[in-house]
HTML snippet that shows the backbone in 3Dmol.js (N, CA, C, O; Angstrom):
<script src="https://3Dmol.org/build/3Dmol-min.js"></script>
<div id="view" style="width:600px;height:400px;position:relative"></div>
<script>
const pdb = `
ATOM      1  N   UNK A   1       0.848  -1.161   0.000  1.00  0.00           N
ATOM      2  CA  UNK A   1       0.000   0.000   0.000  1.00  0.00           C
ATOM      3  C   UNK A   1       0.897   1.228   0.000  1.00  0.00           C
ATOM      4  O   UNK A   1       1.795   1.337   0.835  1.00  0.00           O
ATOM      5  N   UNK A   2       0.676   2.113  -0.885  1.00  0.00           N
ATOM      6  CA  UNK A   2       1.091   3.639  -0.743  1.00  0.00           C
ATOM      7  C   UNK A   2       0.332   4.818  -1.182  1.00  0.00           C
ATOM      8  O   UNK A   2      -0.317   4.936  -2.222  1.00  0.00           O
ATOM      9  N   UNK A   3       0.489   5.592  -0.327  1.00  0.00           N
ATOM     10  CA  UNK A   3      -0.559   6.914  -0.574  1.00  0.00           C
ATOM     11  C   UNK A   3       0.512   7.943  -1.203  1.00  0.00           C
ATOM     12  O   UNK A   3       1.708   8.077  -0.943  1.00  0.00           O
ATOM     13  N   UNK A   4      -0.454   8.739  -2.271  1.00  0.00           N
ATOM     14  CA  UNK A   4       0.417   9.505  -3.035  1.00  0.00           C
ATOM     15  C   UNK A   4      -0.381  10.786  -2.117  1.00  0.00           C
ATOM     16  O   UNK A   4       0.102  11.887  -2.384  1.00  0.00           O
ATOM     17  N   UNK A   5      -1.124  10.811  -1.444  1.00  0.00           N
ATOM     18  CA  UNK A   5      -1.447  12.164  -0.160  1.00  0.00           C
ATOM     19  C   UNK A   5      -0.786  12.423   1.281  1.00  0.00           C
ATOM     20  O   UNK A   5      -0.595  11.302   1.751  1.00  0.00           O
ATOM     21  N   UNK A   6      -0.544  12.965   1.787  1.00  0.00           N
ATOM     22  CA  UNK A   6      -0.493  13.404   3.157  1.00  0.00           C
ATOM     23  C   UNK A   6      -1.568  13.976   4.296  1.00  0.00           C
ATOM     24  O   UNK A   6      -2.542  14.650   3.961  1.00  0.00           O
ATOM     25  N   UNK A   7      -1.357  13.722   5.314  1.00  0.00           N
ATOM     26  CA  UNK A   7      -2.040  14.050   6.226  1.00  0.00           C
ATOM     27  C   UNK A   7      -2.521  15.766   6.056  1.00  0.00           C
ATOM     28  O   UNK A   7      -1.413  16.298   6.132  1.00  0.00           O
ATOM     29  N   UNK A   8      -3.230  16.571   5.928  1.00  0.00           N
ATOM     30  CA  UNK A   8      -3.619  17.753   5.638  1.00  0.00           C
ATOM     31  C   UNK A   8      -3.700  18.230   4.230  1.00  0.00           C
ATOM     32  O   UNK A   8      -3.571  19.412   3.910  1.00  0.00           O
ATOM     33  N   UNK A   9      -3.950  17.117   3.299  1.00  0.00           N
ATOM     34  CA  UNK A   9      -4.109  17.449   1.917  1.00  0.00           C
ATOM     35  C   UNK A   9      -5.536  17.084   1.424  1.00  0.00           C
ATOM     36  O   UNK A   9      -6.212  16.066   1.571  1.00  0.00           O
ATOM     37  N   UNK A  10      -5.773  18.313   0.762  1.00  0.00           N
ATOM     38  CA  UNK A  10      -7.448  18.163   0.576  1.00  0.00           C
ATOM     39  C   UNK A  10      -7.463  17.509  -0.924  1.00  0.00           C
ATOM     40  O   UNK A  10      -6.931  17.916  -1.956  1.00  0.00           O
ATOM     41  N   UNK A  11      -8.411  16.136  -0.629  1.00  0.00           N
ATOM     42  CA  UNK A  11      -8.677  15.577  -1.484  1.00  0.00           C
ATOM     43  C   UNK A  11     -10.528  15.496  -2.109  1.00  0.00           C
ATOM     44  O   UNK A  11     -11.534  15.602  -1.407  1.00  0.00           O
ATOM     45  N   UNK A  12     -10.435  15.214  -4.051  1.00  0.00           N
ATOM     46  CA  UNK A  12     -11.927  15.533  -4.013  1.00  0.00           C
ATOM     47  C   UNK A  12     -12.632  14.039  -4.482  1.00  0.00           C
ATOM     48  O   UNK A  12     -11.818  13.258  -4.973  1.00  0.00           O
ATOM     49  N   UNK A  13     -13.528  13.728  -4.424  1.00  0.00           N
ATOM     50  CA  UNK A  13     -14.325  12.596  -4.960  1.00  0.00           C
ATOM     51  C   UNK A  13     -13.601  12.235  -5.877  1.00  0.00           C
ATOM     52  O   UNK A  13     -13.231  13.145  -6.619  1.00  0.00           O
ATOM     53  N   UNK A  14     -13.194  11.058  -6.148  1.00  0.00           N
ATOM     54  CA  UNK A  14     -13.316  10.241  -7.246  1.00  0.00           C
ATOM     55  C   UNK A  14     -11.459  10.431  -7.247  1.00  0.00           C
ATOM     56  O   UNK A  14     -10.813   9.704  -8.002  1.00  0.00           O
ATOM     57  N   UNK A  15     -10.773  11.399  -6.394  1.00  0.00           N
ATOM     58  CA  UNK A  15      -9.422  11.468  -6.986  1.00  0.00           C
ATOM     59  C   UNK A  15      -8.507   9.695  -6.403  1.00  0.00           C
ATOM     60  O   UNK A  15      -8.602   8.911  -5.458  1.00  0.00           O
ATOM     61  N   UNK A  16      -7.569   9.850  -7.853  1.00  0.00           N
ATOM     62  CA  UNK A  16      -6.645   8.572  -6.901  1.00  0.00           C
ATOM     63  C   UNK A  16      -5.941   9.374  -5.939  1.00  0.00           C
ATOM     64  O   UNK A  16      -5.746  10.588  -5.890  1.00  0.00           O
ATOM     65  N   UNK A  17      -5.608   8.446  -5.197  1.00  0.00           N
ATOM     66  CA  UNK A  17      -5.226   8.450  -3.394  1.00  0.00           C
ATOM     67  C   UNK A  17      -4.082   7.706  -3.477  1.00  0.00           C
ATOM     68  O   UNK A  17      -3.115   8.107  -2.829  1.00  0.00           O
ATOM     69  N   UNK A  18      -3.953   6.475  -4.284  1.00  0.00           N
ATOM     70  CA  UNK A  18      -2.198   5.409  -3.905  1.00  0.00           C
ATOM     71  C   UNK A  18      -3.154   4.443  -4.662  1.00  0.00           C
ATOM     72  O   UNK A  18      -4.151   4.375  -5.380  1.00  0.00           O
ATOM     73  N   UNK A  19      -2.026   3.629  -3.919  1.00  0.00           N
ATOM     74  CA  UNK A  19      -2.180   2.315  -4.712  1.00  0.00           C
ATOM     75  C   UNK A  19      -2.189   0.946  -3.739  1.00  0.00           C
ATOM     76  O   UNK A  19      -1.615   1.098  -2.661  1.00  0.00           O
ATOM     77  N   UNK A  20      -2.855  -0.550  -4.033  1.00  0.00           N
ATOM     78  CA  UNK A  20      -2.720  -1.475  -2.964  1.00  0.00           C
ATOM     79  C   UNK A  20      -2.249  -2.575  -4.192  1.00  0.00           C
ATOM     80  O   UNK A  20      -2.541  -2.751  -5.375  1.00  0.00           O
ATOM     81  N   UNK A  21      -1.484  -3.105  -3.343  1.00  0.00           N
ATOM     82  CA  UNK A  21      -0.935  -3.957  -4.250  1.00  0.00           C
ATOM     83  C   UNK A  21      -1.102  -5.489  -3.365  1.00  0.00           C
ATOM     84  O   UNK A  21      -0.703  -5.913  -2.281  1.00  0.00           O
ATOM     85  N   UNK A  22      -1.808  -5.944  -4.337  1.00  0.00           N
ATOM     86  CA  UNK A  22      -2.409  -7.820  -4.043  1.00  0.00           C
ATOM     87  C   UNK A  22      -1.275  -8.957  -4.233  1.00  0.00           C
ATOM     88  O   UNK A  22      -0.254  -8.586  -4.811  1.00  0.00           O
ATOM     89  N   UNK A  23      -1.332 -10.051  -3.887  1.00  0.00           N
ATOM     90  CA  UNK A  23      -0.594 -10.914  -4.848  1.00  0.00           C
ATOM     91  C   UNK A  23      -0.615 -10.789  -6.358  1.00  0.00           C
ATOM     92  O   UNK A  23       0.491 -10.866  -6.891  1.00  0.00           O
ATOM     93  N   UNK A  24      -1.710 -10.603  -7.182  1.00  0.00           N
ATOM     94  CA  UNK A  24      -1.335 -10.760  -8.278  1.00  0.00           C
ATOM     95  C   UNK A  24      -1.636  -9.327  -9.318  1.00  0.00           C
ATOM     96  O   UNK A  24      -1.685  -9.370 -10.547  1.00  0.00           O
ATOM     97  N   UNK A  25      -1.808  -8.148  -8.503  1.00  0.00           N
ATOM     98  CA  UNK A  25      -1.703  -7.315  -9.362  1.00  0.00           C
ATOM     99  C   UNK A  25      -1.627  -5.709  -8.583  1.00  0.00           C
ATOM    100  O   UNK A  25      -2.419  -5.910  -7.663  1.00  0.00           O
ATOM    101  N   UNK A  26      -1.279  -4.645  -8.454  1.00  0.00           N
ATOM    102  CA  UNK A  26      -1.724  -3.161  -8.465  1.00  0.00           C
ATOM    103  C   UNK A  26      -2.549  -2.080  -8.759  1.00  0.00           C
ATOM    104  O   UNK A  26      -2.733  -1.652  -9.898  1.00  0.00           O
ATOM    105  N   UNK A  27      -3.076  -1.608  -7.684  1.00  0.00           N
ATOM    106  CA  UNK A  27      -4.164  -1.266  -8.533  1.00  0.00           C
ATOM    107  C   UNK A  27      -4.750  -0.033  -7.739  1.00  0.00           C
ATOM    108  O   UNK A  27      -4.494   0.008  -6.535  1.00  0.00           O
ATOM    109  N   UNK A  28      -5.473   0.922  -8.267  1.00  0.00           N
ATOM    110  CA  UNK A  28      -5.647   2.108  -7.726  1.00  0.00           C
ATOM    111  C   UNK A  28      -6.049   2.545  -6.910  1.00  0.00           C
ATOM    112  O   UNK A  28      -7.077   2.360  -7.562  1.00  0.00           O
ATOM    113  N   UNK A  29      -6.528   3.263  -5.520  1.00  0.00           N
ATOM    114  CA  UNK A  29      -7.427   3.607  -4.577  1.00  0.00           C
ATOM    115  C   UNK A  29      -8.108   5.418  -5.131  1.00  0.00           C
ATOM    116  O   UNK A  29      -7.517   6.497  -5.102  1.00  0.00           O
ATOM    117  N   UNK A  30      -9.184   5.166  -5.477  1.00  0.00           N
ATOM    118  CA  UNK A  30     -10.073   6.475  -5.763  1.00  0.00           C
ATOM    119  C   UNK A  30     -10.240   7.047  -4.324  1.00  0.00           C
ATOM    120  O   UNK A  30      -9.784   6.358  -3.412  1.00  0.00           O
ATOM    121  N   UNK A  31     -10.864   8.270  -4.006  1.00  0.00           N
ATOM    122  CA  UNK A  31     -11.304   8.739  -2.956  1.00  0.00           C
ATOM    123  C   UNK A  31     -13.220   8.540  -3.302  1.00  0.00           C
ATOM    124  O   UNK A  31     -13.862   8.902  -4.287  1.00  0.00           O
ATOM    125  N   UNK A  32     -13.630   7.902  -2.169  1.00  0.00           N
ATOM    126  CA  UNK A  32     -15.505   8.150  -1.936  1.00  0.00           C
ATOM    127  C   UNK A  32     -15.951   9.286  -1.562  1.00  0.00           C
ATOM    128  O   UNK A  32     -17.181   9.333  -1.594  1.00  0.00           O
ATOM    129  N   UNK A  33     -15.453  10.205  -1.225  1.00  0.00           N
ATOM    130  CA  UNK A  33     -16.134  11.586  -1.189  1.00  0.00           C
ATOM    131  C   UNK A  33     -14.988  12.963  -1.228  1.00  0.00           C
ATOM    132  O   UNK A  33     -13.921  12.731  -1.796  1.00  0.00           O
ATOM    133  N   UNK A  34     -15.148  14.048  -0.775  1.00  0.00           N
ATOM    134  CA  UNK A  34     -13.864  14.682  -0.567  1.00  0.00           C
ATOM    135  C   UNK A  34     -13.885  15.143   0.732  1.00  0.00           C
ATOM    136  O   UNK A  34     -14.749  14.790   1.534  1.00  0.00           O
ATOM    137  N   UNK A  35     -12.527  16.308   1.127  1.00  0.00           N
ATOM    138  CA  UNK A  35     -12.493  15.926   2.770  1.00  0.00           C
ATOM    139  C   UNK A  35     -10.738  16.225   2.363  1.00  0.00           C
ATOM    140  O   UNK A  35     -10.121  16.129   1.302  1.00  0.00           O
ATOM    141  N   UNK A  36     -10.361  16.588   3.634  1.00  0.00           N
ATOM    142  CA  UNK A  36      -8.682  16.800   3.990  1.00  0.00           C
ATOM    143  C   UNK A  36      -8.533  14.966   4.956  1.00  0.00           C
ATOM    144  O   UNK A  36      -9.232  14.353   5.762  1.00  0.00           O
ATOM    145  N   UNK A  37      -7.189  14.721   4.231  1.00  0.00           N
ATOM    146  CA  UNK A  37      -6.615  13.508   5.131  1.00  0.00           C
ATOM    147  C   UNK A  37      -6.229  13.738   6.573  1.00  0.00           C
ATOM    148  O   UNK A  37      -5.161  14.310   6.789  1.00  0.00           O
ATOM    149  N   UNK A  38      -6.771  13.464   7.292  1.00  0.00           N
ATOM    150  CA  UNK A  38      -6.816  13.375   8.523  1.00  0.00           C
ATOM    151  C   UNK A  38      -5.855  11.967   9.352  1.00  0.00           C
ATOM    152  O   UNK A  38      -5.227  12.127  10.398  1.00  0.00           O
ATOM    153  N   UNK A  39      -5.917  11.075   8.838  1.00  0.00           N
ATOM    154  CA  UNK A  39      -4.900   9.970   8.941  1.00  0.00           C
ATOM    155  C   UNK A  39      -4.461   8.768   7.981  1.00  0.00           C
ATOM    156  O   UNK A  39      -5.440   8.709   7.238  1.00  0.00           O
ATOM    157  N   UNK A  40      -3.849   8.083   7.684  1.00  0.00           N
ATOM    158  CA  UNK A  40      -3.803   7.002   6.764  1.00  0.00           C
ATOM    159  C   UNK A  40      -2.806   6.186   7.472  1.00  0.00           C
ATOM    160  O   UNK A  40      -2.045   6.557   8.365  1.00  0.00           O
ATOM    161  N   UNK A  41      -2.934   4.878   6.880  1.00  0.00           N
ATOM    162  CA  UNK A  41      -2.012   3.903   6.853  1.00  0.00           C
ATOM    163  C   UNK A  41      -0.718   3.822   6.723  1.00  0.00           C
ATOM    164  O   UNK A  41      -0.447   3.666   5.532  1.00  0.00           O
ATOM    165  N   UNK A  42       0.115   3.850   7.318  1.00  0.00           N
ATOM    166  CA  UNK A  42       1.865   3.973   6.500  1.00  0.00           C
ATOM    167  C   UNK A  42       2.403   2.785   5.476  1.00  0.00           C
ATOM    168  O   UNK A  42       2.263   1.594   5.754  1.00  0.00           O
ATOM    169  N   UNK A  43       2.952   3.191   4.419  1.00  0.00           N
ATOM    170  CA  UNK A  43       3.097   3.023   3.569  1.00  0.00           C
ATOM    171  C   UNK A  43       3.769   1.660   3.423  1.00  0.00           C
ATOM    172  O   UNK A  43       4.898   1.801   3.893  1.00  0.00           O
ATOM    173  N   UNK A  44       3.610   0.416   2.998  1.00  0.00           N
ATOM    174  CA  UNK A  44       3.785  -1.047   2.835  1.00  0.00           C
ATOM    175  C   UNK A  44       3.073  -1.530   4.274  1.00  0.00           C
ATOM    176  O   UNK A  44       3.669  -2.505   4.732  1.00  0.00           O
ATOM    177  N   UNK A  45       2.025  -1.121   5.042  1.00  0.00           N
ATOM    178  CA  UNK A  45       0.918  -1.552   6.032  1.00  0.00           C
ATOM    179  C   UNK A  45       0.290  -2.764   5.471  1.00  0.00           C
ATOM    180  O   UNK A  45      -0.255  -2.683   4.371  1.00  0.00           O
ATOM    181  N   UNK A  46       0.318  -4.117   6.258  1.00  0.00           N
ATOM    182  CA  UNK A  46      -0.732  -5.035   5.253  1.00  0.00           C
ATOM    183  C   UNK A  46      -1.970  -4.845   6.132  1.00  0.00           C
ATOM    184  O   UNK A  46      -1.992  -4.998   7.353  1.00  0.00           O
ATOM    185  N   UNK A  47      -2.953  -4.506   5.384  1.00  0.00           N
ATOM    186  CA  UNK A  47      -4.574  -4.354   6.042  1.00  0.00           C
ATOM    187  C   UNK A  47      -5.435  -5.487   5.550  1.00  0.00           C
ATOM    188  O   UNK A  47      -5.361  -5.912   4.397  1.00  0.00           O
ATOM    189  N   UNK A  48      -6.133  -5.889   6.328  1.00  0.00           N
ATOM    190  CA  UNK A  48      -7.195  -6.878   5.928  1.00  0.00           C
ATOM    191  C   UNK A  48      -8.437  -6.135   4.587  1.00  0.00           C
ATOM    192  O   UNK A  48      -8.808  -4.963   4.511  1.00  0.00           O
ATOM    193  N   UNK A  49      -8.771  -7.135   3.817  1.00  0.00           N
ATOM    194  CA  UNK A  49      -9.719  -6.692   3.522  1.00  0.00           C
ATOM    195  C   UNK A  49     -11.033  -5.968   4.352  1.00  0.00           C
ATOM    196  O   UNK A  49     -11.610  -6.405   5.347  1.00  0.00           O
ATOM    197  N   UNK A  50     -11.316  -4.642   3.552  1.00  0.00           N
ATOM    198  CA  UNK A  50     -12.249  -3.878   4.498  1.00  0.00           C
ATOM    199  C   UNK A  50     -12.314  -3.279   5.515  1.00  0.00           C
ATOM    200  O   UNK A  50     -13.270  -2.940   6.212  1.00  0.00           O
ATOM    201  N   UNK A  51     -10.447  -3.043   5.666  1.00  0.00           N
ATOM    202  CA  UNK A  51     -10.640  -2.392   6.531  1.00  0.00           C
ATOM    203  C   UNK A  51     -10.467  -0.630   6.233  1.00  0.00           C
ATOM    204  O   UNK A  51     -10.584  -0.209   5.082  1.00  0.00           O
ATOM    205  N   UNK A  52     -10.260   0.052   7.074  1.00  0.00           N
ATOM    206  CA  UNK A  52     -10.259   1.559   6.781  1.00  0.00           C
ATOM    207  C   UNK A  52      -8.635   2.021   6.437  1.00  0.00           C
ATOM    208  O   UNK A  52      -7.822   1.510   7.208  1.00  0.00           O
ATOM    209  N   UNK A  53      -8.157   2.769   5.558  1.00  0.00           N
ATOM    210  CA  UNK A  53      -6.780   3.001   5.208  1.00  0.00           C
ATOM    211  C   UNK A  53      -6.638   4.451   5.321  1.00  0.00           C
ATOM    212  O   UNK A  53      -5.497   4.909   5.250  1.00  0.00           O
ATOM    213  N   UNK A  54      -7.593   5.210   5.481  1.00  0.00           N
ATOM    214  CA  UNK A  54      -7.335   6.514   5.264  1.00  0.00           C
ATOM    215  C   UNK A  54      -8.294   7.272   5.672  1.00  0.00           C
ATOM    216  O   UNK A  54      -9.257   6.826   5.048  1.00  0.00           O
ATOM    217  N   UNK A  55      -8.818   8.468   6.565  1.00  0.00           N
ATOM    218  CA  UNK A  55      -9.621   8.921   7.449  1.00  0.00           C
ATOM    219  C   UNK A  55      -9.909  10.467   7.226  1.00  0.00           C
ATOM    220  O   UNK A  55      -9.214  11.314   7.787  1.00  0.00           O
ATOM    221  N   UNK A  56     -11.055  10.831   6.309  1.00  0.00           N
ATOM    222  CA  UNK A  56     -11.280  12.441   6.136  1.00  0.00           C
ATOM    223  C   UNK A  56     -11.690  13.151   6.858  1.00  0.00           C
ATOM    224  O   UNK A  56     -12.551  12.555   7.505  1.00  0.00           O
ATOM    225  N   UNK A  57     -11.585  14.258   7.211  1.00  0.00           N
ATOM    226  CA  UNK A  57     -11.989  15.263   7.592  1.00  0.00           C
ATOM    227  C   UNK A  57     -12.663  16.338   6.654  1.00  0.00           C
ATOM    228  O   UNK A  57     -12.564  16.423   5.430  1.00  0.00           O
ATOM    229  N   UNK A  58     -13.770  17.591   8.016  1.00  0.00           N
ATOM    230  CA  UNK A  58     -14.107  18.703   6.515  1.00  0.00           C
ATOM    231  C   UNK A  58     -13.342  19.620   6.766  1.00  0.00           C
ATOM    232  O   UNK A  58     -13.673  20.727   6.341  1.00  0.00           O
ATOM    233  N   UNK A  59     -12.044  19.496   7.544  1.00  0.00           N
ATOM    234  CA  UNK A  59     -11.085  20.794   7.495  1.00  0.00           C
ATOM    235  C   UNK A  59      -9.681  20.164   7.853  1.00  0.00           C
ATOM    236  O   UNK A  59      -9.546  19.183   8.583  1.00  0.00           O
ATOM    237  N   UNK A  60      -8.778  20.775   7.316  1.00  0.00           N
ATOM    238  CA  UNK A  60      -7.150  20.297   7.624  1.00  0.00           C
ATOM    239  C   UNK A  60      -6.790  20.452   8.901  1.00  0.00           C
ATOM    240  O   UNK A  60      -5.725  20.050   9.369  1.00  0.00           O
ATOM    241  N   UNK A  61      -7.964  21.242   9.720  1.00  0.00           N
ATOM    242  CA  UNK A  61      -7.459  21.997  11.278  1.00  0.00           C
ATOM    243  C   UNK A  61      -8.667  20.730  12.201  1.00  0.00           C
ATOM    244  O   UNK A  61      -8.735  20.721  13.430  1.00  0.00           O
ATOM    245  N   UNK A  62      -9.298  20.008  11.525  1.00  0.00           N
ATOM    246  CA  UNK A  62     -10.127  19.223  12.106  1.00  0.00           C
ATOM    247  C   UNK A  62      -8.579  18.429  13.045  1.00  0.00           C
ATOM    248  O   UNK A  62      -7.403  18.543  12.699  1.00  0.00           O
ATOM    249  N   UNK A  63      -9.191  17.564  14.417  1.00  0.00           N
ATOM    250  CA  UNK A  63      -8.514  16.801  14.996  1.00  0.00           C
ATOM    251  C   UNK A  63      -8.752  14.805  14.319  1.00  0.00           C
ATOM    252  O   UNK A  63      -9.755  14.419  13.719  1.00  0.00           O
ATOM    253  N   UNK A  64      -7.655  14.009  14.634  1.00  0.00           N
ATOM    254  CA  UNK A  64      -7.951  13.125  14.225  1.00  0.00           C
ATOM    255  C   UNK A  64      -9.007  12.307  15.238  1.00  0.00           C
ATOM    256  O   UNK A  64      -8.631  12.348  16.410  1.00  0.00           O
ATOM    257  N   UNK A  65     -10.092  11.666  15.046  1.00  0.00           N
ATOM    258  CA  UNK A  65     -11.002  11.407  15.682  1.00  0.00           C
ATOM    259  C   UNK A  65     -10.389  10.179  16.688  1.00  0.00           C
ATOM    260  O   UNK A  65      -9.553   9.302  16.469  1.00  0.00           O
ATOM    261  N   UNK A  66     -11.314  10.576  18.074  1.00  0.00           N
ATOM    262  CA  UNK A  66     -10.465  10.156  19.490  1.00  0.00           C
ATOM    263  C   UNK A  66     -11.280   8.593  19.378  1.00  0.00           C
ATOM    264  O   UNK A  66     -10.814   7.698  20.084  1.00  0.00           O
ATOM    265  N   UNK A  67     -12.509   8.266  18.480  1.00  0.00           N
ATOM    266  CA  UNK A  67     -12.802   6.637  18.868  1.00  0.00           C
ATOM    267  C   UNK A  67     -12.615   6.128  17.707  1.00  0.00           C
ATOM    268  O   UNK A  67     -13.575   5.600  17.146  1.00  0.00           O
ATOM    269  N   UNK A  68     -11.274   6.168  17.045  1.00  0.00           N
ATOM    270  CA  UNK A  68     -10.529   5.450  15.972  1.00  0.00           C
ATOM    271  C   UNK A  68      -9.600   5.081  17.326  1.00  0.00           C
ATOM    272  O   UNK A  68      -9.294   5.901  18.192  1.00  0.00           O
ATOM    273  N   UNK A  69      -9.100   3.208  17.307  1.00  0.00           N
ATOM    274  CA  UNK A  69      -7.666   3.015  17.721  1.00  0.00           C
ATOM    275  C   UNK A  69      -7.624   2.005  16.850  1.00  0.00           C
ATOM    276  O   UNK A  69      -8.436   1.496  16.077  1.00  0.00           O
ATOM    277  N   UNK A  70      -5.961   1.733  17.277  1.00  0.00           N
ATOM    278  CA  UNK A  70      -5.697   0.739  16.413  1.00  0.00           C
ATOM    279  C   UNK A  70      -5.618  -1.163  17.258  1.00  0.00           C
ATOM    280  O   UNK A  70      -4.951  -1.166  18.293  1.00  0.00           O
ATOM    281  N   UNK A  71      -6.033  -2.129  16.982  1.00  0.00           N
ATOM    282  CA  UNK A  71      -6.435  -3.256  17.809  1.00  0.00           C
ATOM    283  C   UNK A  71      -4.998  -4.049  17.778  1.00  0.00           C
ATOM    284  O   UNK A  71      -4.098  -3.555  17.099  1.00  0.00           O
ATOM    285  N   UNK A  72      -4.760  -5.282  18.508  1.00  0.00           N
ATOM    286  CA  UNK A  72      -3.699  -5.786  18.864  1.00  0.00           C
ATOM    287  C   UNK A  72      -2.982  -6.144  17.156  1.00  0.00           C
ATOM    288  O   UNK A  72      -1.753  -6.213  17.125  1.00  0.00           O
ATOM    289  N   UNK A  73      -3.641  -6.328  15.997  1.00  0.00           N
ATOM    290  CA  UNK A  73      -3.304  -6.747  15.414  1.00  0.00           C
ATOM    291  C   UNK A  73      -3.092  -5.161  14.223  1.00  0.00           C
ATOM    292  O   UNK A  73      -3.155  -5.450  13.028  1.00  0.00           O
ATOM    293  N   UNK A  74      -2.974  -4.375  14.395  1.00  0.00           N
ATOM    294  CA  UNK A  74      -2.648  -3.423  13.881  1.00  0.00           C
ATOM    295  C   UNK A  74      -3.613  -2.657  13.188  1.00  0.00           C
ATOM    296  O   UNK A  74      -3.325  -1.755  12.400  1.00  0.00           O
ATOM    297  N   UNK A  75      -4.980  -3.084  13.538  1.00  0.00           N
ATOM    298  CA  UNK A  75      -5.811  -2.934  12.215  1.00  0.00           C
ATOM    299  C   UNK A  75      -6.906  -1.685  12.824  1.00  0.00           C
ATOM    300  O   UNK A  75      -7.642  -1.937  13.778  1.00  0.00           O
ATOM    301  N   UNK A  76      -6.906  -0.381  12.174  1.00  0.00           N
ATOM    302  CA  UNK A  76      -8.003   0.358  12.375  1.00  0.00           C
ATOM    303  C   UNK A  76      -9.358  -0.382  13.332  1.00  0.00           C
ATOM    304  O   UNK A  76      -9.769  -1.512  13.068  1.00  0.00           O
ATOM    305  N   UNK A  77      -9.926   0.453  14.436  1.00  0.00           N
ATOM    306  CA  UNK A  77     -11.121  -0.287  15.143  1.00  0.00           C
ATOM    307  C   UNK A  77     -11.986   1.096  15.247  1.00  0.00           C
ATOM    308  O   UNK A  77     -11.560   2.248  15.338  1.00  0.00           O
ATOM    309  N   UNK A  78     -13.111   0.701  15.212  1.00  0.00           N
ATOM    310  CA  UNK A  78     -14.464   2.244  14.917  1.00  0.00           C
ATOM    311  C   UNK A  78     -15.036   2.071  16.527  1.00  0.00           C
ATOM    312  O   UNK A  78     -15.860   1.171  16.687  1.00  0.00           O
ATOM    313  N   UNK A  79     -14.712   2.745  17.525  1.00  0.00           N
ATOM    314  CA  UNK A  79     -15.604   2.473  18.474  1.00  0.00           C
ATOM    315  C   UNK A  79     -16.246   3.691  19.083  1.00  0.00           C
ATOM    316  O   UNK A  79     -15.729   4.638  19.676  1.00  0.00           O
ATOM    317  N   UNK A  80     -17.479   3.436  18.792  1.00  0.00           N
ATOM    318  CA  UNK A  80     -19.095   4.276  19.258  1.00  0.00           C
ATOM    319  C   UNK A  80     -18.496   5.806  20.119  1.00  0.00           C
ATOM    320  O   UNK A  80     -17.573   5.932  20.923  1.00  0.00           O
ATOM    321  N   UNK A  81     -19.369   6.732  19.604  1.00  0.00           N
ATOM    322  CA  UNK A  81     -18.725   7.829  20.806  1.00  0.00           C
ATOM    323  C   UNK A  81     -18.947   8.946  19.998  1.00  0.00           C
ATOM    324  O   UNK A  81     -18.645  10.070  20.401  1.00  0.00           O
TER     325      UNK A  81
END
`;
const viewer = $3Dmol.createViewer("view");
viewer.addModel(pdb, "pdb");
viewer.setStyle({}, {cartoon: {color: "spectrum"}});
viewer.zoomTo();
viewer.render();
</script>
């Protein structure tokens, strides 16, 4: 996995974001809405399918949200709040 964004870079719908690379091929990550990067994954991270890689905000001065952690196994966790 690599992100061609940084943390405080405003991104818009539909833009590529990086790339995830599978066993058998590479391949693009679009953005689902727009929003400033607020956090992402570091770069060669292996994530499970489905999980979250990258976290928007509607301002670059927004904080990164306090019920995101990360679980024993490294992987983004969403908890209520």
């Amino acid at each position: 996995m690599a992100f061609d964004v940084v943390i405080g870079d405003k991104i818009e719908n539909g833009q590529i974001i990086g790339q995830v690379e599978t066993d058998k091929a590479v391949l693009d990550v679009t953005a689902s809405c727009a929003g400033y990067v607020l956090g992402c994954c570091r770069t060669e991270e292996v994530v499970k399918v489905g999980s979250v890689m990258l976290w928007l905000g509607e301002s670059a001065a927004e904080k990164f949200p306090n019920r995101w952690r990360r679980n024993r196994h490294n992987q983004p966790r969403r908890y209520p709040g």
